[in-house]
N, C-alpha and C positions, 0 to 999 in steps of 0.2 A: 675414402674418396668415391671407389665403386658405389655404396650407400648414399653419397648426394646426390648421384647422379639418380639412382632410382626415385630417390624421392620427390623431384625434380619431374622427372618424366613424368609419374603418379601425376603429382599435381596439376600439370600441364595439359593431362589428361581426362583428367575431373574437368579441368577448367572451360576446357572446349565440347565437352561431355557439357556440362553447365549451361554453355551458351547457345547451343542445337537448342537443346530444348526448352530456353529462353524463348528462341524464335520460333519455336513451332508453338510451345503451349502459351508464350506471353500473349496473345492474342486475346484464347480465351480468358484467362485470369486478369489481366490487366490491359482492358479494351480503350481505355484512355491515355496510354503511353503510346498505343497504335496507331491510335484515329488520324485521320487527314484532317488539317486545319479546317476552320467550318465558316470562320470571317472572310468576306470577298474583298479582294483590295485591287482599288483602281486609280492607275495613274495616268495622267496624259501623255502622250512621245511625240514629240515634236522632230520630224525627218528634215534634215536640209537635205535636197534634191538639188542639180544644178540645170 
């Protein structure tokens, strides 16, 4: 049982290990998963006031 728990922990810790450096290096490697939408979208709003 002691052993699932390690191995658990390990992984958990890879895993967010993983994801740091998803967000710091994903930028540069994969600039296209980052990017800000680039299409302009425009809608009218109509306010009722009284």
């Amino acid at each position: 049982m002691w052993r699932l728990i390690k191995v658990l922990f390990f992984l958990c810790l890879i895993a967010a290990v993983v994801l740091v450096g998803y967000a710091y290096l994903g930028p540069i490697f994969f600039p296209a998963d980052f990017a800000a939408p680039t299409s302009e979208f425009n809608q009218p709003v109509v306010l009722e006031t009284e």
